[in-house]
C-alpha positions in Angstrom: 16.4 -8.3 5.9 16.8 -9.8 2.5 17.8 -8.2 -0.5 15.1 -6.6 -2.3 12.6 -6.8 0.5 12.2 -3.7 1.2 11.5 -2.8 -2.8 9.6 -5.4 -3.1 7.1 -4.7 -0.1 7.1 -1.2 -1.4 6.0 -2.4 -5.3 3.4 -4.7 -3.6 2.1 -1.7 -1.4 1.5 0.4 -4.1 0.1 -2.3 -6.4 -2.5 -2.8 -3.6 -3.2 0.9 -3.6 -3.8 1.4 -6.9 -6.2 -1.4 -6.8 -7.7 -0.1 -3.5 -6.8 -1.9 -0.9 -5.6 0.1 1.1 -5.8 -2.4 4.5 -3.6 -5.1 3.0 -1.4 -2.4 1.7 -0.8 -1.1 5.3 -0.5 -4.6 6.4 2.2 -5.6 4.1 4.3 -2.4 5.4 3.5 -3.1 9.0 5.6 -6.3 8.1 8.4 -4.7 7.1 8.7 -1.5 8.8 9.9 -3.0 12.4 12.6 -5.1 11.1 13.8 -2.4 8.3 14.0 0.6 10.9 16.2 -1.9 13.2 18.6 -3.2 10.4 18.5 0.3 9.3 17.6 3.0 11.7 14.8 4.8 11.7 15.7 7.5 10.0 17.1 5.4 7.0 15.6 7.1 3.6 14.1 3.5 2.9 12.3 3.4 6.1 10.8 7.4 6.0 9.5 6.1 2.2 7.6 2.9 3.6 6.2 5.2 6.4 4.8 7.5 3.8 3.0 5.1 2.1 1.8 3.4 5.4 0.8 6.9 6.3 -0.6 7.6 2.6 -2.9 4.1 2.6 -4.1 5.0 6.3 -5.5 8.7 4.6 -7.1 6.8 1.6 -8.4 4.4 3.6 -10.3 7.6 5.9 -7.9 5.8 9.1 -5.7 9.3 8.7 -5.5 9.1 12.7 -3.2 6.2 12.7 -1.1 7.8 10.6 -0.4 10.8 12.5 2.4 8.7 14.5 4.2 8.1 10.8 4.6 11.7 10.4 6.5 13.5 13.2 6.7 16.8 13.2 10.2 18.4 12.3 9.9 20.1 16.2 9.2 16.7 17.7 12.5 15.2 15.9 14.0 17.9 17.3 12.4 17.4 20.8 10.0 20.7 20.9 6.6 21.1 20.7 4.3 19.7 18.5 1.7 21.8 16.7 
């Protein structure tokens, strides 16, 4: 990954949220969330933060169950149950 990708996707996102559009916000993170989580892990702070604005544009955009997968449960980290 570049550089300032990552930021830069992020800025983008949340310019296209503000404005509303929520589909080409999630579509700019879908871009950048495969290739950031494997340069740096999935757990990376970077990563969680793009998956929480994926997850945020999916619940403004009334498509809140695709964003259930963004948003593990602390259990399921842990291997238990989910709720």
């Amino acid at each position: 990954m570049a550089p300032g990708e990552l930021a830069e996707a992020d800025r983008h996102a949340q310019e296209l949220i503000d404005e509303g559009r929520f589909a080409q916000a999630v579509g700019v993170l879908d871009d950048v969330i495969d290739p950031a989580s494997a340069a740096l892990g999935s757990e990376s702070a970077q990563v969680v933060e793009l998956r929480l604005l994926r997850a945020t544009a999916l619940v403004l955009s009334d498509d809140a169950g695709r964003a259930l997968p963004d948003h593990p449960s602390p259990a399921h980290r842990r291997g238990g149950p989910h709720p």
